[in-house]
Gaussian input, Z-matrix of N, CA and C with variables (Angstrom, degrees):
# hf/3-21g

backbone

0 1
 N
 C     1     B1
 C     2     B2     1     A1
 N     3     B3     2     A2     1     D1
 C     4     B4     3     A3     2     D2
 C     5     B5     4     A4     3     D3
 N     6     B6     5     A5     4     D4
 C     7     B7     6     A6     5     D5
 C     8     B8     7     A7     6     D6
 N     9     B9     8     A8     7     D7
 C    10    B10     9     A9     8     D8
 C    11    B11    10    A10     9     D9
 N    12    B12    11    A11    10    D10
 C    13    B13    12    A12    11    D11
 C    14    B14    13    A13    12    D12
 N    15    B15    14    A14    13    D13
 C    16    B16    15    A15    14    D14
 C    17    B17    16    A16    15    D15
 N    18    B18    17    A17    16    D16
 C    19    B19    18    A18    17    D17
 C    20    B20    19    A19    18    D18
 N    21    B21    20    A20    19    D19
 C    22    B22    21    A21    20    D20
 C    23    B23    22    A22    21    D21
 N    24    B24    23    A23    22    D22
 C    25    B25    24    A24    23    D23
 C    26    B26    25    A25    24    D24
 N    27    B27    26    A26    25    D25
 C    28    B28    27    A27    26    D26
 C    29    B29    28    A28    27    D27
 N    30    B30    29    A29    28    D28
 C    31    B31    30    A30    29    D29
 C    32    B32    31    A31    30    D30
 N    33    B33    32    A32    31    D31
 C    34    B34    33    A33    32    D32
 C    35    B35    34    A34    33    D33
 N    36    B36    35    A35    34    D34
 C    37    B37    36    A36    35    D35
 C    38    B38    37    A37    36    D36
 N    39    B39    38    A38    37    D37
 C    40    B40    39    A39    38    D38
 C    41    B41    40    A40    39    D39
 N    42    B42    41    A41    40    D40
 C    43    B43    42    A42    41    D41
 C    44    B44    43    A43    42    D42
 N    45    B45    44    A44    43    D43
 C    46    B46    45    A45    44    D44
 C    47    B47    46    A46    45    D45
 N    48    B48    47    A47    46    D46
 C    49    B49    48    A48    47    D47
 C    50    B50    49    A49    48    D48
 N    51    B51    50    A50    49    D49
 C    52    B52    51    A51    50    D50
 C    53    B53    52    A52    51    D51
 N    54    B54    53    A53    52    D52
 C    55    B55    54    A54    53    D53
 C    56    B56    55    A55    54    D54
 N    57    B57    56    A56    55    D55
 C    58    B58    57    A57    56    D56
 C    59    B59    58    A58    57    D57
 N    60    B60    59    A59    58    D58
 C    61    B61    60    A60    59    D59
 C    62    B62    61    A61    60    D60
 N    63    B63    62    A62    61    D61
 C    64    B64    63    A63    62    D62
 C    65    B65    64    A64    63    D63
 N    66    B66    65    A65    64    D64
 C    67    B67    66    A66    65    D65
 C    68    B68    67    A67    66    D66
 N    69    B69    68    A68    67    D67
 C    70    B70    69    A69    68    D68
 C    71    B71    70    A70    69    D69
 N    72    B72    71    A71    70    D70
 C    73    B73    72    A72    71    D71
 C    74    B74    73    A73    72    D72
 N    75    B75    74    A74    73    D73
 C    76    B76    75    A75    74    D74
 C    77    B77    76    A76    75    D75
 N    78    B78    77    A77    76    D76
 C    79    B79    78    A78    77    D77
 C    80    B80    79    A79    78    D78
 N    81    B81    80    A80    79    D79
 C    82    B82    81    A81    80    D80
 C    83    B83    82    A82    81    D81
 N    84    B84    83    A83    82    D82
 C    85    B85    84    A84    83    D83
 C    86    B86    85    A85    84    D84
 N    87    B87    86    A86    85    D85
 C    88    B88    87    A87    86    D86
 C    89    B89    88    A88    87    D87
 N    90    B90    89    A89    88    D88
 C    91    B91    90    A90    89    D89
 C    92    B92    91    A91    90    D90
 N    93    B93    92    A92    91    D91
 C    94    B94    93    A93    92    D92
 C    95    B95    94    A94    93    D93
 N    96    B96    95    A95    94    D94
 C    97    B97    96    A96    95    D95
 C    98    B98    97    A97    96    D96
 N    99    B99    98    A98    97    D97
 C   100   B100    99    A99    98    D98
 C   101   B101   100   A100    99    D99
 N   102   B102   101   A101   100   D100
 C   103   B103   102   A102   101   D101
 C   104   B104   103   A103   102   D102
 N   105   B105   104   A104   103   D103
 C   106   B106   105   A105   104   D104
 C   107   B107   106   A106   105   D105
 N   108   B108   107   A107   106   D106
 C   109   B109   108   A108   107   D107
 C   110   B110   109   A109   108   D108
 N   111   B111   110   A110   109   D109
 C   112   B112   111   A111   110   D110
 C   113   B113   112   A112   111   D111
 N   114   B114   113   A113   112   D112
 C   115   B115   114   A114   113   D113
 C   116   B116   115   A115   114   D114
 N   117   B117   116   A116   115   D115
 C   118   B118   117   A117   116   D116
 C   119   B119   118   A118   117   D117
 N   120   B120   119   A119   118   D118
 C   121   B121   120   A120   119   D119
 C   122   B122   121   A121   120   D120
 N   123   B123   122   A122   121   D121
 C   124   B124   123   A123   122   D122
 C   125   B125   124   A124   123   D123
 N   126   B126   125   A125   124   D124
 C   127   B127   126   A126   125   D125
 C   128   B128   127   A127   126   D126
 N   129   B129   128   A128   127   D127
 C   130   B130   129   A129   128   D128
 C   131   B131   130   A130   129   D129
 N   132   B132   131   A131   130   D130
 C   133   B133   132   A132   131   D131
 C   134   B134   133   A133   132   D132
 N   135   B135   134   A134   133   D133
 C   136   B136   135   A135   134   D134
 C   137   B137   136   A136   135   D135
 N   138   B138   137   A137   136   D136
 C   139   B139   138   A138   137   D137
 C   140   B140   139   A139   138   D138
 N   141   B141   140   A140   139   D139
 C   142   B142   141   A141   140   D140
 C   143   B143   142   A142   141   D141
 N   144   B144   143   A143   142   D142
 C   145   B145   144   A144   143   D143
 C   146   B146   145   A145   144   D144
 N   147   B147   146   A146   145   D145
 C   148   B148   147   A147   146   D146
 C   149   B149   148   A148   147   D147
 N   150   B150   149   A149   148   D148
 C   151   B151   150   A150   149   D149
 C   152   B152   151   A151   150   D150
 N   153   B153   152   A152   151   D151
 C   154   B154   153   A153   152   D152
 C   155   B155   154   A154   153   D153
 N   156   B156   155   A155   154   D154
 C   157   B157   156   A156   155   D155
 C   158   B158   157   A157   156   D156
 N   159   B159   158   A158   157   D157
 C   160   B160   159   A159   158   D158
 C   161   B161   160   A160   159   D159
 N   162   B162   161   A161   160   D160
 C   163   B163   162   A162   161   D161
 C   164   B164   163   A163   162   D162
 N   165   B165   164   A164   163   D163
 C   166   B166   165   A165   164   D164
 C   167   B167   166   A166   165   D165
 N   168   B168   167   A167   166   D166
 C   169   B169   168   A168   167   D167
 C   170   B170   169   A169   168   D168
 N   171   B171   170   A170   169   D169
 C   172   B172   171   A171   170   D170
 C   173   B173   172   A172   171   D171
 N   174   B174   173   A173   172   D172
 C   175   B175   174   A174   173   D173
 C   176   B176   175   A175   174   D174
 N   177   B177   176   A176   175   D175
 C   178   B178   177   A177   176   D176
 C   179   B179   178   A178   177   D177
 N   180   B180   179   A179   178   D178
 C   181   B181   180   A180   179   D179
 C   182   B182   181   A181   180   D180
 N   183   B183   182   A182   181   D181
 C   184   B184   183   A183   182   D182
 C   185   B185   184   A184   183   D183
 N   186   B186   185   A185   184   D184
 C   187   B187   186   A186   185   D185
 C   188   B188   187   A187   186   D186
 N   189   B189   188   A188   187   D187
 C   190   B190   189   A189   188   D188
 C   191   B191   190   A190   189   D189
 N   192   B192   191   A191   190   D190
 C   193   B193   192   A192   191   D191
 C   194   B194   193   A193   192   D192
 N   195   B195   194   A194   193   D193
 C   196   B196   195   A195   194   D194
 C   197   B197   196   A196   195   D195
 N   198   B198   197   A197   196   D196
 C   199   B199   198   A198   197   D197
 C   200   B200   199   A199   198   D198
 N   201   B201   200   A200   199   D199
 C   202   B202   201   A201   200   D200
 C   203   B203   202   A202   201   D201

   B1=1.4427
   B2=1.5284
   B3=1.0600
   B4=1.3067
   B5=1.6148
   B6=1.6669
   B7=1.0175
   B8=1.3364
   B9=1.3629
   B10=1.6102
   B11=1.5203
   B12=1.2394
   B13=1.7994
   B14=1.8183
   B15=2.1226
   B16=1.3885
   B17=0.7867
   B18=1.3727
   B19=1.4062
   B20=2.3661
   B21=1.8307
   B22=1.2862
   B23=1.4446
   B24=1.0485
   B25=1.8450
   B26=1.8535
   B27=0.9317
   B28=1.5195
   B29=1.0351
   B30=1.0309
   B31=1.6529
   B32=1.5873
   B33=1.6990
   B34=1.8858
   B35=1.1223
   B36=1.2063
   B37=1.3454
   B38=1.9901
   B39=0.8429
   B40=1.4837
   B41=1.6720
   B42=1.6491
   B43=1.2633
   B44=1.4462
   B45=1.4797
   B46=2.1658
   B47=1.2864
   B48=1.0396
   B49=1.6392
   B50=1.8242
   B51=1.1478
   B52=1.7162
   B53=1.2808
   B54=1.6232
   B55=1.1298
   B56=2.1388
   B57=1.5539
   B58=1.7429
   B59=1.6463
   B60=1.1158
   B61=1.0348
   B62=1.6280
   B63=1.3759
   B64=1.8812
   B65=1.8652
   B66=1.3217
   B67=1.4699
   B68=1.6305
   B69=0.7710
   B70=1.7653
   B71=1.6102
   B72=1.3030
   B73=1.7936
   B74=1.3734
   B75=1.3144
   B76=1.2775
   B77=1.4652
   B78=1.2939
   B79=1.7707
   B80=1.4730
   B81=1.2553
   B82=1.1238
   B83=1.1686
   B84=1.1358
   B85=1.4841
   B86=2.0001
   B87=1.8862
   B88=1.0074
   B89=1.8082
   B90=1.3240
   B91=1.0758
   B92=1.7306
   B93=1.3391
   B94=1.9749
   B95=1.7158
   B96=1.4561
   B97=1.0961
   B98=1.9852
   B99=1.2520
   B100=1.4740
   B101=1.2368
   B102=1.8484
   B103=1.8897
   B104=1.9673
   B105=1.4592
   B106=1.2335
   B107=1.5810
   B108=1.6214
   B109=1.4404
   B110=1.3115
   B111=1.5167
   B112=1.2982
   B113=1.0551
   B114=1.6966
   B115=1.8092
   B116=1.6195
   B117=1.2437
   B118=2.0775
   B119=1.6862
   B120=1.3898
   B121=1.7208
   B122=1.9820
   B123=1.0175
   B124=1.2370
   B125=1.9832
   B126=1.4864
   B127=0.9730
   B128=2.1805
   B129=1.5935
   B130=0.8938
   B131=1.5159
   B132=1.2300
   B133=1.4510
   B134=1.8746
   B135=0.7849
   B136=1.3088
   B137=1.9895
   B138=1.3311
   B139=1.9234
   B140=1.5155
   B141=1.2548
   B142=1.4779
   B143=1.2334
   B144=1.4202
   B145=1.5390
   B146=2.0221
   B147=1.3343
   B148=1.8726
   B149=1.5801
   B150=1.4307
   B151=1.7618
   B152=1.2775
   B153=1.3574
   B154=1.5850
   B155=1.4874
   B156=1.3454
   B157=1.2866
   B158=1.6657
   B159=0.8048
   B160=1.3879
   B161=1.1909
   B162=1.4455
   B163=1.8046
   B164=1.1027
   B165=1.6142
   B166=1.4702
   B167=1.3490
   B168=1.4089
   B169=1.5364
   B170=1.6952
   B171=1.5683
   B172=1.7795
   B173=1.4858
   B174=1.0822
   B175=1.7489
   B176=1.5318
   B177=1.3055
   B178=1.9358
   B179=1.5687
   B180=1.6509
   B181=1.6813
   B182=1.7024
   B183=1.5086
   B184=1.0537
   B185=1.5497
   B186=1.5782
   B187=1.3022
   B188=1.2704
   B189=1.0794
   B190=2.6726
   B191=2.0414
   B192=1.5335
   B193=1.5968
   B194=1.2720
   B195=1.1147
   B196=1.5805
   B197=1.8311
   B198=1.6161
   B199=1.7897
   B200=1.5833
   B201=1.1674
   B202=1.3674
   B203=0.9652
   A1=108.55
   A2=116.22
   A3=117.07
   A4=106.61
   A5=121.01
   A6=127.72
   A7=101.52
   A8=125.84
   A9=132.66
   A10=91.03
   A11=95.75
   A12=94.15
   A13=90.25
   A14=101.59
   A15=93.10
   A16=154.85
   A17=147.07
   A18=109.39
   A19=88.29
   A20=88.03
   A21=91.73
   A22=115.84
   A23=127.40
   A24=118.11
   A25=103.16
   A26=109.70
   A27=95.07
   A28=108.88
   A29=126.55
   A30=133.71
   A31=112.56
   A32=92.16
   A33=112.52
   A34=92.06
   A35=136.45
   A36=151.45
   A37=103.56
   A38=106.43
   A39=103.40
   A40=106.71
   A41=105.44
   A42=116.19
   A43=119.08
   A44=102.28
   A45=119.01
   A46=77.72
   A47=136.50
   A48=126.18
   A49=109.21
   A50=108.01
   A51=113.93
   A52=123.94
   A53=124.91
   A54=112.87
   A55=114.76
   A56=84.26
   A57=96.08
   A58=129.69
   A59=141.25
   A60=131.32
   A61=104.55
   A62=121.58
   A63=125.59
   A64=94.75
   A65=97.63
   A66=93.27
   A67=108.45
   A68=121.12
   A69=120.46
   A70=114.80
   A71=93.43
   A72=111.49
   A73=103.51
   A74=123.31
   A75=131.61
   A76=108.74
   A77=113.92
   A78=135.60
   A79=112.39
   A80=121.25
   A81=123.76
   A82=144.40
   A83=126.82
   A84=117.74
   A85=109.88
   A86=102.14
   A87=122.31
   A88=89.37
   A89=115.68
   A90=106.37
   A91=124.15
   A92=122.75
   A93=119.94
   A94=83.13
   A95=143.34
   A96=153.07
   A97=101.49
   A98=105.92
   A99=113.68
   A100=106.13
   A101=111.34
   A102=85.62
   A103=95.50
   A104=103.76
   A105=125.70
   A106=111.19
   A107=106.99
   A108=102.32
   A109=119.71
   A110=132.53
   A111=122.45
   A112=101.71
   A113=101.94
   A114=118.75
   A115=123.55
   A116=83.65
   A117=110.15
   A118=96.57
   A119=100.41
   A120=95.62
   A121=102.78
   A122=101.71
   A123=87.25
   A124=111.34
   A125=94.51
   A126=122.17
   A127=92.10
   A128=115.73
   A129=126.70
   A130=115.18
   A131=104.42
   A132=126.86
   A133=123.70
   A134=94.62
   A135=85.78
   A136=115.63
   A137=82.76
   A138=105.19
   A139=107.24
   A140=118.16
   A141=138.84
   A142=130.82
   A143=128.79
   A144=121.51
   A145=127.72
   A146=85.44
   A147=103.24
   A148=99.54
   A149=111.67
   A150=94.89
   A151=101.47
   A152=107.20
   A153=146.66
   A154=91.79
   A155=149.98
   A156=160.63
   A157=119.77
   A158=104.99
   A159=117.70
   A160=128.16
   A161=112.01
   A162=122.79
   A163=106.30
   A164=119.96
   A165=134.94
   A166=90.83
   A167=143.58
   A168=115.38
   A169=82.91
   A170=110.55
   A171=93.23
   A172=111.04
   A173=111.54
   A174=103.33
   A175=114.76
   A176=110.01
   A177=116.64
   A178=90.40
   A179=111.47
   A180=115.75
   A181=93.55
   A182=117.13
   A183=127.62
   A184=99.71
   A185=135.98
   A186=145.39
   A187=113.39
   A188=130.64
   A189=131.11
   A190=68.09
   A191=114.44
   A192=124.95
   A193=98.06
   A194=121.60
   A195=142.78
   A196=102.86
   A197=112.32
   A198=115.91
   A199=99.92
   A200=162.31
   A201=164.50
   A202=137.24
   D1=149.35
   D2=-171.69
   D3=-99.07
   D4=157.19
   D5=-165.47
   D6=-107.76
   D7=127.59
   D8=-163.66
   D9=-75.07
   D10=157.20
   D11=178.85
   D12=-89.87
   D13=-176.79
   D14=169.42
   D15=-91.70
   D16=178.59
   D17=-158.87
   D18=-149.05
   D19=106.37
   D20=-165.48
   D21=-108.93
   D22=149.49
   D23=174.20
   D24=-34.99
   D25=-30.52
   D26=-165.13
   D27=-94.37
   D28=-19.93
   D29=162.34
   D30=-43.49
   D31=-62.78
   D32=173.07
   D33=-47.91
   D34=-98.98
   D35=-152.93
   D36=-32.15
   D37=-38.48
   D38=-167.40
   D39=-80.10
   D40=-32.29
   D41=177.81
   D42=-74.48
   D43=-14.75
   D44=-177.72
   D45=-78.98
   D46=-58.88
   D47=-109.75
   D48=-77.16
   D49=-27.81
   D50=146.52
   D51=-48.84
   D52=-25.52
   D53=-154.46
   D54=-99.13
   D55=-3.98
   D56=168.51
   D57=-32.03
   D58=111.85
   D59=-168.70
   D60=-67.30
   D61=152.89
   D62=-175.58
   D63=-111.24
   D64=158.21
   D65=-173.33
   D66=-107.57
   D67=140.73
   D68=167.28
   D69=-21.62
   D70=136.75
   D71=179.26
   D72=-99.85
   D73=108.21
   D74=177.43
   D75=-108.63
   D76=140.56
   D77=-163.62
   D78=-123.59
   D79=140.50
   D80=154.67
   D81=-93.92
   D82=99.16
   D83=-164.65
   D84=-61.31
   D85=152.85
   D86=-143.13
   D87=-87.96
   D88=-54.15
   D89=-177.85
   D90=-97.65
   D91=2.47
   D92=-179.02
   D93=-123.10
   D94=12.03
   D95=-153.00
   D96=11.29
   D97=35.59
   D98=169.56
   D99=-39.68
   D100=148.69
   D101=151.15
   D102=-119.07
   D103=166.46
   D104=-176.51
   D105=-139.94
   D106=172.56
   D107=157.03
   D108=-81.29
   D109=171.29
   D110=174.68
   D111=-88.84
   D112=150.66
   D113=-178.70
   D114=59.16
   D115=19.85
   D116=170.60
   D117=-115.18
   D118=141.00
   D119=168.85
   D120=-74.71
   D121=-172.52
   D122=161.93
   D123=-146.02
   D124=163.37
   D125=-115.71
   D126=-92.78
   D127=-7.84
   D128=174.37
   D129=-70.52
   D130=-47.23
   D131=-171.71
   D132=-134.57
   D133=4.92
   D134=148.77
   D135=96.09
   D136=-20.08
   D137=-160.89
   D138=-88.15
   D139=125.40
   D140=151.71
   D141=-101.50
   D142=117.74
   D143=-160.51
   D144=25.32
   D145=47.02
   D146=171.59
   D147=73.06
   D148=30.12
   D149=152.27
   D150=-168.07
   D151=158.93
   D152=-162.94
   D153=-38.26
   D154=151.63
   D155=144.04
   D156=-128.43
   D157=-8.77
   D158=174.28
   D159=164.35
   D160=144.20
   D161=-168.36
   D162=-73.16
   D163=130.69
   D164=179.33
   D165=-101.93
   D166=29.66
   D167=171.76
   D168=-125.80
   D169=-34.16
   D170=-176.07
   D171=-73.56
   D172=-23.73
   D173=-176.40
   D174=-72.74
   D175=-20.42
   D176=-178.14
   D177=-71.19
   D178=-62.11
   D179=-169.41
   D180=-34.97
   D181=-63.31
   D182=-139.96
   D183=-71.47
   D184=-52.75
   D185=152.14
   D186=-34.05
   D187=-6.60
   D188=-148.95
   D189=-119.36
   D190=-53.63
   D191=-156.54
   D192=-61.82
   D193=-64.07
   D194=-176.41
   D195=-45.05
   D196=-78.54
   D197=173.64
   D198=-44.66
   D199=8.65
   D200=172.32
   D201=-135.59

């Protein structure tokens, strides 16, 4: 039978120590100085790397349509 090797807090510990959760990277945009996540458009205006990605006036209509 084989003899388990040992098995020490610091062993654990070294093997946790990757396992920390990281917190969100938040950005400021350059020109509405919005903030967003990175590599998300964001969500004030509409803009992803300096162009339009989607209409912020149809999605309110469409959200005002939707609550009613």
């Amino acid at each position: 039978m084989v003899i388990r090797m040992r098995h020490t807090r610091a062993h654990t510990g070294n093997r946790r120590s990757h396992h920390a959760l990281k917190g969100n990277t938040i950005v400021t945009d350059a020109d509405t100085k919005t903030k967003h996540m990175r590599h998300r458009a964001s969500l004030d205006t509409g803009m992803y790397r300096g162009r339009q990605v989607f209409d912020i006036t149809k999605k309110a209509v469409k959200n005002a349509k939707k609550a009613s």
